[in-house]
Residue frames as qw, qx, qy, qz and C-alpha x, y, z in Angstrom:
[[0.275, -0.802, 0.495, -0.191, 73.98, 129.05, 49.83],
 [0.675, 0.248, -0.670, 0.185, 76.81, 126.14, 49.61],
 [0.844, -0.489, -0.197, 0.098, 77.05, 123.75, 52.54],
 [0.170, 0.750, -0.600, 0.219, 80.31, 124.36, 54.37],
 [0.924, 0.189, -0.313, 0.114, 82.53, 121.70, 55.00],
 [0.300, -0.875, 0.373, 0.073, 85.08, 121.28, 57.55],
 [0.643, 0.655, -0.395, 0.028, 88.59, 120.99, 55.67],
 [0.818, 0.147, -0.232, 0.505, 91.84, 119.05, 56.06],
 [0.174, 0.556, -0.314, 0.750, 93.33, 122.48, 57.14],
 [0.451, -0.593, 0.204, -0.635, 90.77, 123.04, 59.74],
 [0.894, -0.282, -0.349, -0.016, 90.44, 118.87, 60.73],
 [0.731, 0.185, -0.323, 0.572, 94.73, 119.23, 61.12],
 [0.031, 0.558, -0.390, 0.732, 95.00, 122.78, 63.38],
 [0.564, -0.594, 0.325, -0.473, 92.51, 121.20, 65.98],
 [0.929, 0.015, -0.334, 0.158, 94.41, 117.89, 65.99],
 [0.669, 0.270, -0.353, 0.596, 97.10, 119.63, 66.86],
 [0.470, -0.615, -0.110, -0.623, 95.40, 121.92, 68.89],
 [0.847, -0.418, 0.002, -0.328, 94.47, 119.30, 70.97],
 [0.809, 0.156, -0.320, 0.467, 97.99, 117.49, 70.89],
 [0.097, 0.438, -0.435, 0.781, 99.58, 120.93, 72.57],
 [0.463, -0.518, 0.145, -0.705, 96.72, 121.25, 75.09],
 [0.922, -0.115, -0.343, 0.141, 97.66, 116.94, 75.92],
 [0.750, 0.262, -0.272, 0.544, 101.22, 117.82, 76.18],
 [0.088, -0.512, 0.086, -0.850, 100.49, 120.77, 78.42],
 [0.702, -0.487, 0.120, -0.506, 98.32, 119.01, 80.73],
 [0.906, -0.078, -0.340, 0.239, 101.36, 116.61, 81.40],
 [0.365, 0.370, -0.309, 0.796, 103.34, 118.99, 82.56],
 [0.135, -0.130, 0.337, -0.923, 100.91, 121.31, 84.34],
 [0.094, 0.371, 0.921, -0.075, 97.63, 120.01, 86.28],
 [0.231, -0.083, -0.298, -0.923, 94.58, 121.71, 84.59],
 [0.564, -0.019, 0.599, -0.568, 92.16, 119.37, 86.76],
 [0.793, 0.278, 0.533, -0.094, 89.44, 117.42, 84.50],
 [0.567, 0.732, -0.226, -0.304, 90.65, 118.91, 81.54],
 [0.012, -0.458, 0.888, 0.045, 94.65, 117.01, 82.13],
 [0.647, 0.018, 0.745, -0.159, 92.18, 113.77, 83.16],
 [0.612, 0.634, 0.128, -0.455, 90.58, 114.33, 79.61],
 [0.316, 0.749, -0.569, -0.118, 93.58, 114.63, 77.57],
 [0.012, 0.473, -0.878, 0.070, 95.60, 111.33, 79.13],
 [0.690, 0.198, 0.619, -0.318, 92.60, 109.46, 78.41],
 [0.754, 0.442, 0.481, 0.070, 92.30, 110.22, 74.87],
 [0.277, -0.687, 0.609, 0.283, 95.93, 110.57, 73.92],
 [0.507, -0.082, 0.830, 0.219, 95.68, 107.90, 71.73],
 [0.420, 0.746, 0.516, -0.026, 92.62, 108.87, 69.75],
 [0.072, 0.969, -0.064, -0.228, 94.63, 112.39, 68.96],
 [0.382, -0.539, 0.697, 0.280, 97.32, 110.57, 67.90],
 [0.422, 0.280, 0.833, 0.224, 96.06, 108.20, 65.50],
 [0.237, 0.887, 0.388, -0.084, 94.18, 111.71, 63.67],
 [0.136, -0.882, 0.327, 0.311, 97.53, 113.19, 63.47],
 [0.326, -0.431, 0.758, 0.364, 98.67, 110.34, 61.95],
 [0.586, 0.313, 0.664, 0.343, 96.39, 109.73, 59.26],
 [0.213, 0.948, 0.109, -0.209, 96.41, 113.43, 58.48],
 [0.174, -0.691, 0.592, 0.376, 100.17, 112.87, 58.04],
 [0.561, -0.008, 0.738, 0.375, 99.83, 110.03, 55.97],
 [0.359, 0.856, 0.370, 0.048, 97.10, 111.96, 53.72],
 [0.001, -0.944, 0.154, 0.293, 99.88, 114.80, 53.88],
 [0.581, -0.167, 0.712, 0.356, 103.01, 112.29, 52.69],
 [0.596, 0.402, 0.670, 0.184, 100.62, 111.45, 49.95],
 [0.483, 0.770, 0.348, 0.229, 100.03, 114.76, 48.71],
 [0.566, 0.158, -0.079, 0.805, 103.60, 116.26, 49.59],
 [0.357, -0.802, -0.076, -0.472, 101.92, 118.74, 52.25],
 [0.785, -0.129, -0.554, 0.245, 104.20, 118.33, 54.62],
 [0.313, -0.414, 0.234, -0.822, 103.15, 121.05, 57.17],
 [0.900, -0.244, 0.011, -0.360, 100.24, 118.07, 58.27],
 [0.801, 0.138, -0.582, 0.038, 103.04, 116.20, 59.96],
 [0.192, -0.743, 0.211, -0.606, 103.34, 118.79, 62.44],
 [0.651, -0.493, 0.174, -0.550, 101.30, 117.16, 65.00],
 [0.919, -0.030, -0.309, 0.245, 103.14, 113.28, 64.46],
 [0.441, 0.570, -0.384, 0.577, 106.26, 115.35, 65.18],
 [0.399, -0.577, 0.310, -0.642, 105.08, 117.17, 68.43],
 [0.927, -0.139, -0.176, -0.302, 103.61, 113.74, 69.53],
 [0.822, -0.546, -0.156, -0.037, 107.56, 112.18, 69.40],
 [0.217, 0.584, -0.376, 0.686, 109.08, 114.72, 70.43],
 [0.413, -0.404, 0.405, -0.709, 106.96, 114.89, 73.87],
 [0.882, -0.059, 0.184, -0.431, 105.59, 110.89, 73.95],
 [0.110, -0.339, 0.896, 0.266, 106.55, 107.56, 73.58],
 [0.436, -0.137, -0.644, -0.613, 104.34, 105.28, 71.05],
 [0.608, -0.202, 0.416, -0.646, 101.31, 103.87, 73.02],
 [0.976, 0.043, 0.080, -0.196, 101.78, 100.95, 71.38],
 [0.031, -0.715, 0.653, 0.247, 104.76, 98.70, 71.48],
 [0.939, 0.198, -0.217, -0.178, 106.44, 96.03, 69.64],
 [0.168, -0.698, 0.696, 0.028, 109.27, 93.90, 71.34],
 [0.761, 0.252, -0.567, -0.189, 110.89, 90.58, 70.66],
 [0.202, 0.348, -0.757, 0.515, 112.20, 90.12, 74.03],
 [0.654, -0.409, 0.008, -0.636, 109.30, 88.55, 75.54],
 [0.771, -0.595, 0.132, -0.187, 111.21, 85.55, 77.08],
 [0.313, 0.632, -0.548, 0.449, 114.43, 85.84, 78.13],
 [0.909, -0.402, -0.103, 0.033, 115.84, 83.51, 80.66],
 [0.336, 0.617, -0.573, 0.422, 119.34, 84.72, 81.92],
 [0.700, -0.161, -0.642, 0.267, 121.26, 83.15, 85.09],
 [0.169, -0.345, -0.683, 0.621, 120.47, 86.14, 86.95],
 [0.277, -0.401, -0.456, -0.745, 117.55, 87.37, 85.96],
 [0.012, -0.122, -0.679, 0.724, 115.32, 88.71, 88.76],
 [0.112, -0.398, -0.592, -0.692, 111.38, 88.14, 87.96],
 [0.103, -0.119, -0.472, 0.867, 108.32, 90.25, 89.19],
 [0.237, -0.536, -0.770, -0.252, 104.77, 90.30, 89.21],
 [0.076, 0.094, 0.289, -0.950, 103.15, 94.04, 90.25],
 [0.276, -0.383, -0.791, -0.388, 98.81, 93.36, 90.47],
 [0.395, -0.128, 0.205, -0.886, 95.96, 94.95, 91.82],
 [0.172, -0.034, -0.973, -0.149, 93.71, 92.27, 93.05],
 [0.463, -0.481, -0.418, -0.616, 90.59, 94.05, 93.91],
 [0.652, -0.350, 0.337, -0.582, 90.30, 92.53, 97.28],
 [0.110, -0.004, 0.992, -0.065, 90.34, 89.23, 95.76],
 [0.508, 0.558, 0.584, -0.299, 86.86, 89.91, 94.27],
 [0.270, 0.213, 0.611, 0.713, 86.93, 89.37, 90.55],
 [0.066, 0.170, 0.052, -0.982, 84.80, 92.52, 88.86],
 [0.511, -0.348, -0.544, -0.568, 81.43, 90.81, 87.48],
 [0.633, -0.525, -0.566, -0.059, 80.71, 88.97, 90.98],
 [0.212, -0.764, 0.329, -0.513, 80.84, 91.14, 94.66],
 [0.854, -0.334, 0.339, -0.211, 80.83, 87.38, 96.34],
 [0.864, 0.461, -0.146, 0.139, 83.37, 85.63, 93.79],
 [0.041, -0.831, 0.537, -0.137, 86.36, 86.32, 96.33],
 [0.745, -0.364, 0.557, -0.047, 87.06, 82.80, 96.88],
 [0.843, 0.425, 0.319, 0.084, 87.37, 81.96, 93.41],
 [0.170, 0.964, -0.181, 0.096, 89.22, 84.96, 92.91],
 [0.236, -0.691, 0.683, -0.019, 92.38, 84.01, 95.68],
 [0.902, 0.048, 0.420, 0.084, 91.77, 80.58, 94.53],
 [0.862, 0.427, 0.065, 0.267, 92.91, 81.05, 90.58],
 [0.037, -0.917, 0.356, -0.177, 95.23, 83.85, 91.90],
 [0.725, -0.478, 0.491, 0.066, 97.16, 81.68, 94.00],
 [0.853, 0.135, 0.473, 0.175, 97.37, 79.18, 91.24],
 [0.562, 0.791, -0.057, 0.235, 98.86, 82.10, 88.84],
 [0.186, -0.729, 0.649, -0.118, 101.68, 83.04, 91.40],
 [0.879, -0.201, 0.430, -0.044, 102.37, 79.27, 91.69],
 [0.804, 0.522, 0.169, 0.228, 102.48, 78.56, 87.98],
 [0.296, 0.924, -0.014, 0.243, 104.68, 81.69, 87.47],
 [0.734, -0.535, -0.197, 0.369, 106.73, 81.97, 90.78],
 [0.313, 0.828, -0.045, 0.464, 107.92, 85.14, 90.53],
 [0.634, 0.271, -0.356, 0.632, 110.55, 86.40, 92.80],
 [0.180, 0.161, 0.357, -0.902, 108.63, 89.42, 93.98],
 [0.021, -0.588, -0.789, -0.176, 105.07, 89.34, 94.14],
 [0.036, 0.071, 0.036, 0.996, 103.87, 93.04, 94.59],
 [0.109, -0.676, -0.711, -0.157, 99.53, 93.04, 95.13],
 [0.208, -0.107, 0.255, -0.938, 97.76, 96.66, 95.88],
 [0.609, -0.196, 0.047, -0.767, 94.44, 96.69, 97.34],
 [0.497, 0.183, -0.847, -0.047, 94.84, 93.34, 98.70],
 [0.831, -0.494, -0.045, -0.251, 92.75, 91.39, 102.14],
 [0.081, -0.627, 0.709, -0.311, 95.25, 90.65, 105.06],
 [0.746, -0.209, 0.512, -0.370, 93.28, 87.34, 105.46],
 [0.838, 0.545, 0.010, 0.000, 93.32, 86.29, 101.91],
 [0.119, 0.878, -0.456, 0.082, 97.04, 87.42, 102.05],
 [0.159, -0.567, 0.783, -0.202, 98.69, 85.13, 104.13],
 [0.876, 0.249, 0.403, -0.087, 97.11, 82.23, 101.98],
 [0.753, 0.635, -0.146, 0.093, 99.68, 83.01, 99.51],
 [0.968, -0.191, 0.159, 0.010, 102.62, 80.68, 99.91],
 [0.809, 0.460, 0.000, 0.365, 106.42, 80.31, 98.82],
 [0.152, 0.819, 0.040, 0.552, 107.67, 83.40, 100.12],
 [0.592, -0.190, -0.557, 0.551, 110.50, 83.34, 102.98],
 [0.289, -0.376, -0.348, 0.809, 109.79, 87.33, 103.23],
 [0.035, -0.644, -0.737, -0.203, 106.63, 88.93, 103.68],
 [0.065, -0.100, -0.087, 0.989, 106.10, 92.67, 103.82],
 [0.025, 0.562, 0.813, 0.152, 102.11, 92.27, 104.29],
 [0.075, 0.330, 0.176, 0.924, 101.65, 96.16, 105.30],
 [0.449, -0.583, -0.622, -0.269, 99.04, 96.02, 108.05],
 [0.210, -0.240, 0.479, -0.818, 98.30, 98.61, 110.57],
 [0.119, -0.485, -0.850, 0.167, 95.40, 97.26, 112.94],
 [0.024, -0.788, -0.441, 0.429, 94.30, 101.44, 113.13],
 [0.019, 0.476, -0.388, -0.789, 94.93, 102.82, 110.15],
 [0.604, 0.613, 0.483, -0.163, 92.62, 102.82, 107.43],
 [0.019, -0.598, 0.487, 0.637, 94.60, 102.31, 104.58],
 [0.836, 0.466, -0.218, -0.189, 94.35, 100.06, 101.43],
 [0.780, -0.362, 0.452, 0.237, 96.38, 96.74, 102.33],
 [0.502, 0.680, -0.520, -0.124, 99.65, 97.07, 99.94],
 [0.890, -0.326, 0.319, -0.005, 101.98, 93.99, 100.33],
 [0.489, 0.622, -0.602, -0.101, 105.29, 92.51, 98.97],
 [0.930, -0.039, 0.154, 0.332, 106.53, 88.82, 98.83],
 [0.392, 0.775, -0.494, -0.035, 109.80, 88.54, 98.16],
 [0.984, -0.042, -0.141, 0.100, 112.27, 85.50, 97.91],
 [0.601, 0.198, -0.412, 0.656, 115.21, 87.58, 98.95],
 [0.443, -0.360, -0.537, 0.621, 115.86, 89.26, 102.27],
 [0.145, -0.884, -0.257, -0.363, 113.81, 92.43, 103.24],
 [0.732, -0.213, -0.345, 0.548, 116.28, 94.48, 105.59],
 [0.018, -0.315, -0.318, 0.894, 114.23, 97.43, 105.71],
 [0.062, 0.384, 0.829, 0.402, 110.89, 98.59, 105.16],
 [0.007, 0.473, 0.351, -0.808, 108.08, 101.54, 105.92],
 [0.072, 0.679, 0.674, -0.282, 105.33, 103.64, 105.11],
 [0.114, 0.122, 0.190, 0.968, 104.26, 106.36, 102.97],
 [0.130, 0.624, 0.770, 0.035, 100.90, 107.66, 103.59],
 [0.090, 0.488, 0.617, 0.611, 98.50, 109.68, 101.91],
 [0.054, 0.250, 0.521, -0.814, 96.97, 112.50, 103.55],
 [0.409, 0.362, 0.216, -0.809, 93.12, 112.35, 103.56],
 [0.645, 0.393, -0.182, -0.629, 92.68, 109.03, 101.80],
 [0.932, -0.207, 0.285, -0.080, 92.54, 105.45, 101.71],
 [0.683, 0.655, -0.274, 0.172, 95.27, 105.70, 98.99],
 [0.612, -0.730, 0.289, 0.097, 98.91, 104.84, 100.25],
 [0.840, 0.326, -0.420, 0.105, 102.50, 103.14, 99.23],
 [0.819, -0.504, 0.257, 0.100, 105.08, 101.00, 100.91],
 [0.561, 0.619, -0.550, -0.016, 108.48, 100.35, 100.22],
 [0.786, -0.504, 0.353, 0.061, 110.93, 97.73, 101.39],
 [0.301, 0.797, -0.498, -0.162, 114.42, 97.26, 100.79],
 [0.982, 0.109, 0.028, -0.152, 115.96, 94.02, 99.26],
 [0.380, -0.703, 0.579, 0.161, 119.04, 92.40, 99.54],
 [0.903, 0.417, 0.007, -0.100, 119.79, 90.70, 96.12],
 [0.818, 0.171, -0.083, 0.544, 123.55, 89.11, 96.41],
 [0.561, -0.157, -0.240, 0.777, 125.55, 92.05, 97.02],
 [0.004, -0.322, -0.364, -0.874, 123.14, 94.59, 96.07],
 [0.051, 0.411, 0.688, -0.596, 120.68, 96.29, 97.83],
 [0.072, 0.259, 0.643, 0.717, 117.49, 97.20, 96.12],
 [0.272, 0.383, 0.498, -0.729, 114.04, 99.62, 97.23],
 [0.289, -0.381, -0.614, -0.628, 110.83, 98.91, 95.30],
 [0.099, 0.005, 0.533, -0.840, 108.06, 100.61, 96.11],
 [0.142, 0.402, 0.903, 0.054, 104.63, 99.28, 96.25],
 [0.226, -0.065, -0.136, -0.962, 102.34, 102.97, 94.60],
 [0.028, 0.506, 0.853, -0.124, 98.99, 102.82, 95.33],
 [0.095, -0.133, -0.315, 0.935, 97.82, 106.38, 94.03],
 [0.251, 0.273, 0.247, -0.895, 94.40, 108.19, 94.06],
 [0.345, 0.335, 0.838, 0.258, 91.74, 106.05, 92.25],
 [0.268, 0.087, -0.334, -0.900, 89.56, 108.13, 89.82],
 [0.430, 0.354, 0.706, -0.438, 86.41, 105.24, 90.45],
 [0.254, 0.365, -0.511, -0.735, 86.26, 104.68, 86.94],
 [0.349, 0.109, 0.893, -0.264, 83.23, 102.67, 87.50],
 [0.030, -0.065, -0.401, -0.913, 80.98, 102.34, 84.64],
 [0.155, -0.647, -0.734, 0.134, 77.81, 102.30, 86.80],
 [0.247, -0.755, -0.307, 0.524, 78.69, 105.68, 87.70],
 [0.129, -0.162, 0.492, 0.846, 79.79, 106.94, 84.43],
 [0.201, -0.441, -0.706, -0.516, 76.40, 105.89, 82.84],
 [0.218, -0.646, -0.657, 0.321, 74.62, 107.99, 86.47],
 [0.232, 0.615, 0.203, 0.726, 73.66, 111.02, 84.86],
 [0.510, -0.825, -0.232, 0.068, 72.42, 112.03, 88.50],
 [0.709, -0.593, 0.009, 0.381, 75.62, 111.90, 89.79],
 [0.696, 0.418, 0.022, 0.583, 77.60, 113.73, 86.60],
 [0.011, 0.907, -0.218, 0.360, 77.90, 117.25, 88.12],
 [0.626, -0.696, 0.346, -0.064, 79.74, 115.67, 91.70],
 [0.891, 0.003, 0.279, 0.357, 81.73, 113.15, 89.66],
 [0.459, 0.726, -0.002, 0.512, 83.09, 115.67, 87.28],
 [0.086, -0.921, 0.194, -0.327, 84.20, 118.11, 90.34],
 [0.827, -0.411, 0.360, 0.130, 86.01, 114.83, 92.29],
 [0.789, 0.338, 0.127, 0.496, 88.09, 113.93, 89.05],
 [0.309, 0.781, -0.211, 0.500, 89.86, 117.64, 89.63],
 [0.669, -0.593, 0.433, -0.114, 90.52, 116.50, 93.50],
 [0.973, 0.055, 0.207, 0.091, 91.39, 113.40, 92.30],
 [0.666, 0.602, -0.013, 0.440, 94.27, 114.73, 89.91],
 [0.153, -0.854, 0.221, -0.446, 95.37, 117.25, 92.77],
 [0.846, -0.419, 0.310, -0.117, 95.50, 114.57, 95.18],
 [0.950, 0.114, 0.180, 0.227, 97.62, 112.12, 92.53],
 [0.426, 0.724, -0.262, 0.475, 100.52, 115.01, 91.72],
 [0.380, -0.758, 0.398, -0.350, 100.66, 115.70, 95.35],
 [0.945, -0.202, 0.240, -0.097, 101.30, 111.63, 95.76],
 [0.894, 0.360, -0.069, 0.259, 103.45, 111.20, 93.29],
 [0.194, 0.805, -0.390, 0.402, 105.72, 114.03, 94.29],
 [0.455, -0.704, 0.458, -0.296, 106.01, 112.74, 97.90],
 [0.968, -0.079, 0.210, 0.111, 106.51, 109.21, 96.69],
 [0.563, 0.725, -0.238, 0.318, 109.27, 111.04, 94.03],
 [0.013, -0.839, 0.390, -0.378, 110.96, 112.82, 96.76],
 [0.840, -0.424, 0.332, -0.068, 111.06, 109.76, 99.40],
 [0.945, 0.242, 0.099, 0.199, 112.78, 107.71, 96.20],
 [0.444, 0.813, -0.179, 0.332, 115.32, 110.68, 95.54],
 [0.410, -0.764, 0.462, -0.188, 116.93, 110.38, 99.35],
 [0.893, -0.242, 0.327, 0.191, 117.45, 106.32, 98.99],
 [0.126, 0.707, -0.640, -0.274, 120.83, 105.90, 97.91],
 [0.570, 0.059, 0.818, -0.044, 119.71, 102.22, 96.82],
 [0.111, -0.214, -0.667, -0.705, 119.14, 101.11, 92.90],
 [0.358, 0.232, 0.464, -0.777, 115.31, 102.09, 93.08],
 [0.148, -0.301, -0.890, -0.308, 111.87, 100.35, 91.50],
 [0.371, 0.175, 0.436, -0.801, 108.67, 102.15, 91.55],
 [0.011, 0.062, -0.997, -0.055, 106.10, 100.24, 91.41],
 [0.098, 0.351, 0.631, -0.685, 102.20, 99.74, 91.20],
 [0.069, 0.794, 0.603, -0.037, 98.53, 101.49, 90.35],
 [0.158, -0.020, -0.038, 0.987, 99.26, 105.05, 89.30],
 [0.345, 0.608, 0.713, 0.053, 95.60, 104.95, 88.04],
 [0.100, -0.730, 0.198, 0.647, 97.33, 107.55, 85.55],
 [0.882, 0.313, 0.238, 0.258, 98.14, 107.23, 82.23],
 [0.762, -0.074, 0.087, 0.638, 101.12, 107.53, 80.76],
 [0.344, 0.532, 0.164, 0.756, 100.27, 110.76, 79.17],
 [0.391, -0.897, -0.179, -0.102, 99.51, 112.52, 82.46],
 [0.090, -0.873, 0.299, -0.374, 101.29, 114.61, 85.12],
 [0.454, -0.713, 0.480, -0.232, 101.54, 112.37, 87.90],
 [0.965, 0.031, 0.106, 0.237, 103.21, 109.43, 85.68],
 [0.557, 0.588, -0.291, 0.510, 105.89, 112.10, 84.37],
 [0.073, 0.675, -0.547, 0.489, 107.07, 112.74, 87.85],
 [0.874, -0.322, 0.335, -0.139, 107.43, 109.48, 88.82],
 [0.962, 0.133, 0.231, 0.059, 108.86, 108.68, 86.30],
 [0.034, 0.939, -0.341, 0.036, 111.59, 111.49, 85.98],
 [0.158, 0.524, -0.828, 0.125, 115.13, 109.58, 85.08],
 [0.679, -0.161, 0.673, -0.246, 113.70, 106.41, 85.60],
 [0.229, 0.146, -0.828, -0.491, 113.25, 103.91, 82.65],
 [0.765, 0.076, 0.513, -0.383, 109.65, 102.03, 82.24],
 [0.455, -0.205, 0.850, 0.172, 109.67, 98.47, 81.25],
 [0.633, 0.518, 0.565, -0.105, 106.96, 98.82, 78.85],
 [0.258, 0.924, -0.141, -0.244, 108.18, 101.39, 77.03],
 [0.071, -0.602, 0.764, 0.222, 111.82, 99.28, 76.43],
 [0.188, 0.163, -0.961, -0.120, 110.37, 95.59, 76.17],
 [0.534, 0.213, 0.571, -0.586, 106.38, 95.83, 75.98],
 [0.183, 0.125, 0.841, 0.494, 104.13, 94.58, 73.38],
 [0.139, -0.630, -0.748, -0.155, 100.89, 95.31, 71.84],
 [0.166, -0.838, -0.127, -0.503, 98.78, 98.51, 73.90],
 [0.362, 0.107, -0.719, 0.584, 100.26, 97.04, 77.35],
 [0.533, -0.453, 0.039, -0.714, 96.58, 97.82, 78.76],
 [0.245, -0.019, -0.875, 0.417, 96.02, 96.97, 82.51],
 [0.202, 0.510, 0.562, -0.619, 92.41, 98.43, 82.70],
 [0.016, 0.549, 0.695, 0.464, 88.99, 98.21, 80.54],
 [0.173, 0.419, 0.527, -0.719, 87.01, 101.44, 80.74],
 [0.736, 0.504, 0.114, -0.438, 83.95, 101.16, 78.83],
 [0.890, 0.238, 0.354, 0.162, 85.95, 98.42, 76.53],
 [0.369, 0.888, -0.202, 0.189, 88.90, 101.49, 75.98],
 [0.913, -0.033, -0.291, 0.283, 92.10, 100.44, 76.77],
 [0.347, -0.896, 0.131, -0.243, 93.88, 101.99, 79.80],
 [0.851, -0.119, -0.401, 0.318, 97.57, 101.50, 81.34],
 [0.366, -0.852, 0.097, -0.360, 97.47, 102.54, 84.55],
 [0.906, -0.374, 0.108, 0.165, 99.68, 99.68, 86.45],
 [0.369, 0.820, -0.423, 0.114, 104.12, 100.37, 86.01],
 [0.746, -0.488, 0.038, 0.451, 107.19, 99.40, 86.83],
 [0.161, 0.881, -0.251, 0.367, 109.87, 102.26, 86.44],
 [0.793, -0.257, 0.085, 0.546, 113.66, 101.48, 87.44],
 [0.090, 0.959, -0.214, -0.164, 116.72, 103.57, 87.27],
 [0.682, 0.611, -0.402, -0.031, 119.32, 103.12, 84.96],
 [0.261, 0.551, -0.793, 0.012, 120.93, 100.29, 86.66],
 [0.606, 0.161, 0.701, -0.339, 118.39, 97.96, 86.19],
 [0.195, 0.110, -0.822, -0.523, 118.39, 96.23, 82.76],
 [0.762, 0.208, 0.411, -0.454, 114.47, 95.19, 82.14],
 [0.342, -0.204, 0.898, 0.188, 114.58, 91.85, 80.10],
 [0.183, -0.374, -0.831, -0.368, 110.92, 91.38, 79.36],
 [0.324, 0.290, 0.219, -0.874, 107.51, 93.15, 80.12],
 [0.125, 0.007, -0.932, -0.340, 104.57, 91.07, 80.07],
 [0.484, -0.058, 0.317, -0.814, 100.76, 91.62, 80.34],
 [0.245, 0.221, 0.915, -0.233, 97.96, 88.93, 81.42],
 [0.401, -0.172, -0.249, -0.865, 94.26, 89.08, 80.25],
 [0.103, -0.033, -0.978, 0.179, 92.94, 86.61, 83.49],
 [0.530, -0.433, -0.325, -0.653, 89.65, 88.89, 84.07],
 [0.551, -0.274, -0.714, 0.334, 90.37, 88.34, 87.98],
 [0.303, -0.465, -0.302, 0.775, 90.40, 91.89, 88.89],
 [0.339, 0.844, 0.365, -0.198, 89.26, 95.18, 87.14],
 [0.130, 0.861, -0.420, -0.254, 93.17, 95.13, 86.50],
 [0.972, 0.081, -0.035, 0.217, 95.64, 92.94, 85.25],
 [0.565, -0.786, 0.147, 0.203, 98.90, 92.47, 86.07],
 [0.494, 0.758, -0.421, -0.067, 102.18, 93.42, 84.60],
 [0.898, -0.300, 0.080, 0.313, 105.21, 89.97, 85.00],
 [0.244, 0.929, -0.269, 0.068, 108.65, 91.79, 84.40],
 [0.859, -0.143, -0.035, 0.491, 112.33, 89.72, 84.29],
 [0.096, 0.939, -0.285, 0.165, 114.84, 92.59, 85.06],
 [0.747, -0.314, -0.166, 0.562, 118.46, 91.89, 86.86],
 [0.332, -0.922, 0.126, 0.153, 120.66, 94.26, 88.05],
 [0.732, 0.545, -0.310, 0.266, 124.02, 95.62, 85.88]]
């Protein structure tokens, strides 16, 4: 009896397979399966595409199918721009970071060191807006420069501390929260010269993509059934942050942690008619999170079309379990 062999034909239907069943779980939330997929979006890509090159070669060009589908429904996961500094005379820059607490992610006690080099990166940089999620109201108001301070603190509310700096005038500002979860966002609206501008600070549903707890075989059945909350929870977030953004009649900037990737649900409806910065004037993968040493970008900014992004720039400082994204944008 002859071994059997799985073929090119068969390698190429479940590539693509799997491409529809990606592109499907952006759209519609299928629980762990959607988490699955917008994790390894990339990997299904990169199988489609050397099946297409293998097809090119031998003028099979059926086995490009799955490149096609890909962008038609995706932008590349990896970009290449030239615009990485641009200095214009109004150019408005911005700095959007998860900072853990201010505990870097090898040491639980390393939080002083943590707001220490922090500080010194806003300093160096001086961005315009300073944006932090998951941030310490004590540690906060150690960071300096900043005539207007949107620090986000209830004293009875048990929220994750969001915050914005900003060097122009805040002249309104408020609360979204999250029902049933420390998760939350803020917005506040800026006065830039005659303009008036709402970024919002996202902060949605973490997924605890710890890799203690990935590697706790104990715990796989309860982790696996949270990751289909988890998604439920982050569509429901995004919509209500969607719907808050659709009323302001201000240019708008959403902002933040989606802890989503792009190829999920709740980044496409955030990001409905909006423009992200990576996607126009990133570089490289534009990863803002290591899980298990796979590259993850979970952190945005997303503007609407009358905001010109300039430049879209990622760190590698190893202060946080994220890094932050630095964006020059201005306003047409």
């Amino acid at each position: 009896m002859k071994p059997k062999f799985i073929t090119i034909n068969k390698i190429s239907r479940i590539a693509i397979l799997a491409l529809i069943i990606g592109v499907l779980s952006s759209f519609f939330n299928f629980g762990i399966i959607s988490v699955f997929f917008s994790v390894i979006m990339p990997i299904i890509f990169v199988i489609n595409f050397i099946i297409a090159i293998y097809g090119l070669i031998k003028k099979k060009y059926h086995y490009l199918i799955g490149v096609i589908i890909f962008f038609l429904c995706y932008n590349l996961f990896f970009q290449f721009s030239l615009n990485t500094n641009i200095k214009t005379k109004d150019s408005i820059s911005l700095i959007s970071y998860n900072v853990r607490s201010f505990k870097q992610p090898v040491h639980s006690d390393s939080q002083q060191n943590a707001i220490t080099e922090i500080k010194k990166i806003v300093d160096s940089i001086n961005p315009d807006i300073l944006l932090l999620q998951e941030s310490s109201y004590k540690e906060g108001l150690r960071i300096k420069g900043y005539s207007n301070v949107f620090l986000g603190y209830r004293k009875d509310v048990q929220k994750t501390l969001l915050t914005i700096y900003s060097k122009y005038p805040i002249i309104n500002k408020g609360f979204i929260d999250f029902s049933d979860t420390y998760n939350n966002a803020i917005f506040a609206d800026l006065k830039i010269k005659q303009d008036t501008v709402r970024i919002y600070n996202t902060h949605l549903q973490s997924f605890v993509f710890a890799p203690h707890i990935i590697a706790d075989k104990y715990n796989d059945y309860n982790y696996l059934s949270n990751l289909n909350s988890t998604i439920s929870k982050q569509v429901e977030q995004a919509k209500l942050v969607k719907n808050h953004a659709s009323k302001s009649n201000s240019k708008v900037i959403i902002c933040g942690d989606f802890n989503a990737t792009s190829y999920s649900q709740p980044y496409r409806i955030l990001k409905k008619e909006l423009n992200d910065s990576y996607v126009s004037n990133g570089n490289g993968f534009g990863a803002t999170y290591s899980l298990l040493r796979y590259p993850l970008r979970l952190d945005y900014f997303l503007s609407d079309k009358q905001i010109e992004v300039l430049s879209h720039k990622n760190f590698d400082f190893n202060l946080s379990d994220h890094e932050p994204i630095y964006i020059k944008f201005k306003i047409r």
